[in-house]
C-alpha positions, 0 to 999 in steps of 0.5 A: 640424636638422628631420626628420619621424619617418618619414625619420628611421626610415628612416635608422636602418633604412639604418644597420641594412643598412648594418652588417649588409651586410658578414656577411650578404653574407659568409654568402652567399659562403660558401655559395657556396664551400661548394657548390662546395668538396669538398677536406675541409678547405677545406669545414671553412674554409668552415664557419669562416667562414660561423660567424663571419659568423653570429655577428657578424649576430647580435651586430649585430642584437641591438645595434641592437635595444637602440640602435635598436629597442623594446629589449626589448618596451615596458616602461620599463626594460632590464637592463643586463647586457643591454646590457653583452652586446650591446656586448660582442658588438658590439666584444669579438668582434674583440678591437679594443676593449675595454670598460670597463663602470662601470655598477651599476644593474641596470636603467635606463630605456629611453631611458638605454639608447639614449643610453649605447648609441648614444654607445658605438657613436660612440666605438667606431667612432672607435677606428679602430685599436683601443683602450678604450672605457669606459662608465659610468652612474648615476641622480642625483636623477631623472636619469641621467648618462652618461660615454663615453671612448674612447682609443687610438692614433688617434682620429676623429671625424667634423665631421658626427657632432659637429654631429648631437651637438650638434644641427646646424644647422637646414638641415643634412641627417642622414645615415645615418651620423649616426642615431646621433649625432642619436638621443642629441642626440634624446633628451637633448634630449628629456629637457631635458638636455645632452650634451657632446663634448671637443674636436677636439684632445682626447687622449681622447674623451669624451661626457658626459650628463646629462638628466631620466629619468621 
């Protein structure tokens, strides 16, 4: 699975519109009701509404930034109650998925940051009808071992994002529902690790990596 970095930004930037498609074309409706509306309490509804789509805009912006972007300037580290709080946003919000946060170093490295974000963005969106999504990390001699479970009623992933974990094939095309995916293979990759997905007839789903951090 071979894609040069310029097309590879442009999926992650596709996946970004993508997500953000839906509150942001919600503040634009919005708007306009508001402009139309003069019932009080409609007006009101309106305001509700265009509250709630600004603030899951924002809550999305700021997950991405950590999972896709330069997470937080250039330094080689990232608090982790930051990204604690952008996952949090990003699905506590809606009350669908609960997270578990097993992670006590205050900060790690940012590429540690990526993996654990974009594998918990995985195993939420697979939580199709809701569930808990628990996250831990530690760093062990130099290098840094993430573990995702996600469980609920319903688990799905899809065969497109399993394969982008475990690499893909080297003809097969990424799309950008599977930046994601191919992002934390990428950089565990990167790192000289390894990165491991429980199977298909799982009960739970769980992703386990582990790889070199400098």
């Amino acid at each position: 699975m071979n894609i040069s970095p310029t097309d590879f930004a442009s999926l992650l930037c596709s996946r970004l519109c993508h997500d953000l498609l839906s509150p942001v074309g919600a503040l634009n409706n919005g708007l306009e009701l508001l402009a139309d509306e003069h019932d009080p309490e409609m007006r009101a509804r309106c305001l509700e509404l265009l509250s709630e789509s600004a603030k899951a805009s924002a809550n999305k912006l700021k997950f991405f930034r950590l999972a896709f972007g330069a997470a937080g300037g250039f330094g080689e580290t990232v608090d982790t109650r930051e990204a604690q709080a952008a996952l949090e946003g990003l699905f506590g919000d809606n009350h669908r998925v609960k997270i578990g946060w097993m992670v006590e170093d205050p900060v790690l490295p940012k590429h540690a940051i990526k993996v654990l974000l974009n594998l918990a963005l995985i195993g939420g969106d697979a939580l199709i009808r809701g569930g808990q999504l628990d996250i831990g990390a530690e760093i062990v001699d130099g290098s840094i071992e993430i573990v995702v479970r996600a469980d609920g009623p319903r688990i799905v992933l899809d065969s497109e994002l399993r394969a982008a974990l475990a690499g893909g094939q080297e003809d097969m095309p990424v799309t950008p529902r599977a930046a994601a995916a191919f992002l934390a293979h990428a950089l565990v990759a990167q790192g000289e690790g390894t990165l491991q997905v429980s199977p298909p007839d799982s009960g739970v789903l769980l992703f386990g990596a582990s790889f070199r951090v400098s």
